[in-house]
C-alpha positions in Angstrom: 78.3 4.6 -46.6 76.0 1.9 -45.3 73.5 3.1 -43.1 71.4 1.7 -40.0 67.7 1.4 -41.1 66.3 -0.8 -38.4 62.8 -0.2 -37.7 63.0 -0.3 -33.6 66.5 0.5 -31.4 67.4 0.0 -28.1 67.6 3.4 -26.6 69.8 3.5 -23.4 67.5 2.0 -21.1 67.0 -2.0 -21.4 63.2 -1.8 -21.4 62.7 1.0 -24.1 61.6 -0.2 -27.8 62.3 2.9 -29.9 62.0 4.0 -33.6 63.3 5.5 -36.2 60.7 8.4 -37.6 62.7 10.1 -40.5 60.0 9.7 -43.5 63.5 10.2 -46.0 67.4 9.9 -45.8 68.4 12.2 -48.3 71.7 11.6 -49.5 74.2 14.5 -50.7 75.2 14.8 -54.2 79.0 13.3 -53.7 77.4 10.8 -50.7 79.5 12.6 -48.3 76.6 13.5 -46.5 73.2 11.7 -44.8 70.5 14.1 -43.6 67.3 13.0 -41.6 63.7 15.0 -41.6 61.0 15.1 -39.2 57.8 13.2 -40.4 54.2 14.5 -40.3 52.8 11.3 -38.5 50.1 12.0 -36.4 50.8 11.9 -32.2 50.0 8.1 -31.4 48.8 6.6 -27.7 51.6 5.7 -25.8 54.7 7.4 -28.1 57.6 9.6 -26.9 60.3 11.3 -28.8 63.7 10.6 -27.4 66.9 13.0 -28.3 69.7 10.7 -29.3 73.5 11.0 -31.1 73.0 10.9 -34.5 76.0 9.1 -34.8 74.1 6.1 -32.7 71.9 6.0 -36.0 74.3 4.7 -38.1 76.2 2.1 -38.9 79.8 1.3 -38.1 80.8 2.2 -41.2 79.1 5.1 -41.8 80.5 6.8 -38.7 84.1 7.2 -39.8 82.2 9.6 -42.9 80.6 13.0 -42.4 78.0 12.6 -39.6 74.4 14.2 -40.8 73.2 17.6 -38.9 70.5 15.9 -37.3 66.8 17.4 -36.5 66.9 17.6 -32.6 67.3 20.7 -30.5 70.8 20.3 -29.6 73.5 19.5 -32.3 74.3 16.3 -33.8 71.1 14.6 -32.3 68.4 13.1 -33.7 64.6 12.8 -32.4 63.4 9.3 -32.8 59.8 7.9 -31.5 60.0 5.4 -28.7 57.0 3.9 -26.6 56.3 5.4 -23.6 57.5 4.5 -19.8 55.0 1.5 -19.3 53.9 0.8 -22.7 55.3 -1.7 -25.2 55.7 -2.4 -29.1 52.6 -3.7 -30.1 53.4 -6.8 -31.8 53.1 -7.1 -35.6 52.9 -3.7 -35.8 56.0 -1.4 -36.4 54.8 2.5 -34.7 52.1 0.9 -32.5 52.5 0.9 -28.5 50.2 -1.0 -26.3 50.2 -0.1 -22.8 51.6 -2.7 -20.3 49.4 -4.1 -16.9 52.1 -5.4 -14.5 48.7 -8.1 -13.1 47.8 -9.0 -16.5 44.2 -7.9 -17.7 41.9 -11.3 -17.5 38.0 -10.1 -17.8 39.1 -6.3 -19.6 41.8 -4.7 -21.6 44.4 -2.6 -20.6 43.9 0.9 -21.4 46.7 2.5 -19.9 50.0 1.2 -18.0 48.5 -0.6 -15.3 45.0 0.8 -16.0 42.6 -2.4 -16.4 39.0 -2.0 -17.6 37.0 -4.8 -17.1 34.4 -5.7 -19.6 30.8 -5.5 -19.4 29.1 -7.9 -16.2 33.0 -7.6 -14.4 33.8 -5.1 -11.9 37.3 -4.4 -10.3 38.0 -6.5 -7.1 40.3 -5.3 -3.8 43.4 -6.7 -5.9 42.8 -4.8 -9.1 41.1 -7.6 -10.3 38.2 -8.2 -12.9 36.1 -10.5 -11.8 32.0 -11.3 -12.5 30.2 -8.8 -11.2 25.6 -9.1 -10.8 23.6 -6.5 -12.4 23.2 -4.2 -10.0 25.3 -5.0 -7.2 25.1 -7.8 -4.5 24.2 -5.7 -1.0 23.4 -8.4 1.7 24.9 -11.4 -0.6 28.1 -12.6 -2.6 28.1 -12.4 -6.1 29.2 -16.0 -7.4 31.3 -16.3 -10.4 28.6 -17.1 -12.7 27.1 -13.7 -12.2 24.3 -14.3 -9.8 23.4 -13.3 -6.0 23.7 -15.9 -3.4 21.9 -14.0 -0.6 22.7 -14.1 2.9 20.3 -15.5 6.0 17.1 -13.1 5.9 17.3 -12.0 2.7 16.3 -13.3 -0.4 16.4 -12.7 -4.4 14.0 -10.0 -5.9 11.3 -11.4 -8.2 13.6 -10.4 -11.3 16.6 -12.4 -9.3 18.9 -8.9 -9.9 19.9 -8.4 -5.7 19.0 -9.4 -2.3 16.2 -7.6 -0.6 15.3 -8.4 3.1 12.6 -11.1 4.1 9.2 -10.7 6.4 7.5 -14.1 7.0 3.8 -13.4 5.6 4.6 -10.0 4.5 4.2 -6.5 5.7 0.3 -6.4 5.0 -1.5 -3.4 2.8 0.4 -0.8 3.6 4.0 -1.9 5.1 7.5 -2.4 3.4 10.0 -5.4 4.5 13.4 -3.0 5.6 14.9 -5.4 7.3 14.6 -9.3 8.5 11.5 -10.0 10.0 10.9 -6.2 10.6 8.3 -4.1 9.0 7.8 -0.3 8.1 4.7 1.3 8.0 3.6 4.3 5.9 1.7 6.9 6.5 -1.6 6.6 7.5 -0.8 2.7 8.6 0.0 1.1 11.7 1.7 -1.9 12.7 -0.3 -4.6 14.7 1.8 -6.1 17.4 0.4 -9.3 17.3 0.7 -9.9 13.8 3.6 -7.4 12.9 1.9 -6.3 9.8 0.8 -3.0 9.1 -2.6 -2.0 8.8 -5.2 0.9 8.1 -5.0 3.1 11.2 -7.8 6.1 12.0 -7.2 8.6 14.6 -8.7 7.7 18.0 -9.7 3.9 16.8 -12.8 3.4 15.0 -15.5 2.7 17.9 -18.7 1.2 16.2 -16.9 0.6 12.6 -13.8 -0.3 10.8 -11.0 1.5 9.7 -10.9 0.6 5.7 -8.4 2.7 4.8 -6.0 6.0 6.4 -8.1 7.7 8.6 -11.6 6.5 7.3 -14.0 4.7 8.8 -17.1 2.0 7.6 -19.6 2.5 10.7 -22.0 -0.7 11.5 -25.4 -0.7 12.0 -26.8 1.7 14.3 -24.2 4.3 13.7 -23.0 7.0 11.7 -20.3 8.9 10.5 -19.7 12.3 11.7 -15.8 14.0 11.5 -14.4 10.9 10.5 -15.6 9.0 13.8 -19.0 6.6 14.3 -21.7 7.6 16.7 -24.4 5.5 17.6 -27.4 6.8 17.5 -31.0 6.8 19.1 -33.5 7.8 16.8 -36.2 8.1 19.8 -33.9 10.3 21.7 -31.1 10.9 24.1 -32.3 14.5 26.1 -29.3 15.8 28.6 -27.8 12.4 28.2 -25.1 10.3 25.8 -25.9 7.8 23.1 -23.6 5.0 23.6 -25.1 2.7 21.7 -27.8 2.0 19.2 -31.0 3.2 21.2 -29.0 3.3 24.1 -29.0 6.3 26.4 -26.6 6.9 29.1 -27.1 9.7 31.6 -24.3 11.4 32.9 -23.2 11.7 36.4 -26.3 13.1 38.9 -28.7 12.5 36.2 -31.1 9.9 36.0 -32.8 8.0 33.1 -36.4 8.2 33.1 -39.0 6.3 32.5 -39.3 6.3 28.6 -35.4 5.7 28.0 -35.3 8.4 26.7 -34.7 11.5 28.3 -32.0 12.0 31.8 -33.7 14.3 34.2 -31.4 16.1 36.8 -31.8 14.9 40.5 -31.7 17.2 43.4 -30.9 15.4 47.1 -33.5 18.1 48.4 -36.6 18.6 46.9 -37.1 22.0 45.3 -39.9 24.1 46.9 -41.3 26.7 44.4 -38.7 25.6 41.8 -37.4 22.9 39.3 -34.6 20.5 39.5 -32.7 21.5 36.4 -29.2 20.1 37.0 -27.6 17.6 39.3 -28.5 19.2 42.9 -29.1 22.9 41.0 -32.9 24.1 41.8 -34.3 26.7 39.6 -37.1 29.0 40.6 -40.2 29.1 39.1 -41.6 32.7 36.9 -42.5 35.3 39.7 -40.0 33.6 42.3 -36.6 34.1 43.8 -34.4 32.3 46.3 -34.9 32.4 49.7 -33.0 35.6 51.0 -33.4 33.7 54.5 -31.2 30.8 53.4 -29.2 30.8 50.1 -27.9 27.4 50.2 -31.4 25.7 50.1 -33.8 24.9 47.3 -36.4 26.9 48.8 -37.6 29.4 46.4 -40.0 32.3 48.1 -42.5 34.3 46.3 -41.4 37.7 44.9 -43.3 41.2 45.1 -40.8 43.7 42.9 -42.5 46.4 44.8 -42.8 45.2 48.0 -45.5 45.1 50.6 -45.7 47.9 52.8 -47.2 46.3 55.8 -48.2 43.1 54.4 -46.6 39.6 53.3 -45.7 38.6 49.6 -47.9 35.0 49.6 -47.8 34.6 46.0 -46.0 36.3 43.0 -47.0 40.1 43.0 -49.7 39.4 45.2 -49.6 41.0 49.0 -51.7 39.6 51.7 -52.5 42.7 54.3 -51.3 42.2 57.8 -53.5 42.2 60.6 -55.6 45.5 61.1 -54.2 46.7 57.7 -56.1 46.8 54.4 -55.2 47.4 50.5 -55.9 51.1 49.5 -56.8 49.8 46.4 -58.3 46.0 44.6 -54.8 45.4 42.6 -52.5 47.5 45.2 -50.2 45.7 47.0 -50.2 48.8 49.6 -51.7 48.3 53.0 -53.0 50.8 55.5 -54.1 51.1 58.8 -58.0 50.5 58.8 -60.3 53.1 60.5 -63.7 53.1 62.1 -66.5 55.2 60.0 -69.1 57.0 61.7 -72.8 56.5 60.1 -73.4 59.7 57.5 -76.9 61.5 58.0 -77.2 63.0 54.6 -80.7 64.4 56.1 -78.6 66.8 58.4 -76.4 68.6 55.9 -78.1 71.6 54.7 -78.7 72.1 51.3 -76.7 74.5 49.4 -78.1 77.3 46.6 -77.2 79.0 44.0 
């Protein structure tokens, strides 16, 4: 009995490369009979088993004997190993499959049926494609097939020459980044200058009398110092009820004027202030031991003031009562006047003497 012992066999479909796996054709005793057995090869990538007639197995001259059991789960069929829907016989190899990419592989290797995985410096194109890929991308350029960016208007090559980052003509200054053409971004603590674009140190409320060297900090000139982060200027002979506004400049305020000295702003009062001082713009303040004139409230007239009154007599002068006419004190330091009376002339000589 001659039997078929090709290593691969068509197996009902056209594109299907199959196997045979038996590891041993035992033949019977009288060699009436051919048996097959299962193998103990390990599962390979891309292998399928495939039921078929045993009967297919053999040749044309064995079939008119006794056709072997087979080893498949339905009688009189055999399992033999066949590659896989979309992988192929590996040439040169005889249980080998290699799986199939319809496109071809150029740049990677096929891993799976129409699964291509391109090799290092390639990445996968629209069309499934390998093709030369840059190091870390190619945002805002085209990657040319020789690996490198070609960056688009505005943008230019990093200084390692890896992708395209965007362009500022004469930078973004200390503290500024370049996020787009010709556009910088400050940081924190900076602030873009929009003559020059660039960003620079910026200090809350400015920097009058200095120079903002860095977030929020200020260098004060000559003549002033620093105090909360801001420069005053300062007058070391003195600024009284007025503003320093400059070195050894003193600026009054509004119904103040500057005095002689330059150095002090004394208040100034349209009406002059009788009794009293002029101790804010138009405000009159009495003098000790004087109050405002009950008579007229509105004026800067400041009258003297008596806290006890004087009973028949005028206050003239702080606590001090002047008697009116035909009135007299009762006492030196009484501010009490009474009526005065005429005395008769005592003659001691007519009172009798008294005795014990």
């Amino acid at each position: 009995m001659m039997l078929q012992t090709s290593a691969f066999l068509l197996c009902g479909l056209s594109i299907i490369l199959c196997w045979n796996t038996q590891n041993a054709i035992a033949a019977a005793a009288n060699q009436s009979a051919v048996s097959f057995t299962s193998g103990n090869r390990p599962k390979l990538p891309g292998v399928c088993t495939l039921e078929v007639p045993t009967i297919d197995l053999l040749s044309e001259e064995d079939r008119h004997g006794v056709i072997p059991k087979g080893n498949a789960s339905r009688p009189n069929y055999s399992v033999i190993n066949v590659c896989c829907s979309g992988w192929r016989r590996k040439a040169h190899t005889a249980s080998h499959c290699e799986p199939i990419c319809d496109n071809g592989c150029v740049n990677g290797n096929c891993t799976a049926p129409n699964v291509c995985v391109c090799h290092p410096g390639n990445i996968r194109d629209l069309d499934n494609n390998c093709i030369p890929t840059c190091p870390k991308g190619c945002l805002n350029g085209v990657c040319t097939l020789q690996g490198k960016c070609s960056c688009t208007a505005g943008y230019r090559l990093d200084p390692k020459g890896e992708f395209c980052v965007p362009f500022c003509s004469g930078g973004c200054g200390t503290g500024g980044n370049c996020t787009a053409p010709e556009t910088c971004s400050c940081k924190p603590g900076f602030q873009k200058d929009q003559a020059s674009g660039k960003c620079g140190y910026h200090c809350e409320g400015g920097c009058p009398g200095g120079e903002c060297i860095a977030p929020n900090t200020c260098s004060c000139a000559q003549g002033y110092v620093r105090n909360n982060n801001a420069c005053e200027a300062q007058c070391p002979r003195g600024c009284l009820n007025g503003v320093c506004t400059a070195p050894g400049k003193c600026t009054c305020k509004t119904g103040w004027t500057l005095d002689q000295s330059g150095t002090s702003c004394v208040a100034h009062c349209a009406e002059p202030c009788l009794n009293g001082d002029c101790t804010g713009p138009n405000t009159c303040t009495c003098k000790q031991g004087y109050v405002r004139d009950p008579a007229s409230q509105n004026s800067n007239r400041c009258v003297a003031h008596c806290p006890g009154g004087c009973e028949n007599g005028q206050c003239s002068a702080p606590n001090f009562c002047i008697c009116n006419t035909g009135y007299v004190k009762v006492a030196k330091n009484s501010n009490k006047c009474v009526k005065r009376t005429r005395r008769a002339a005592i003659h001691w000589e007519l009172i009798p003497e008294q005795y014990d």
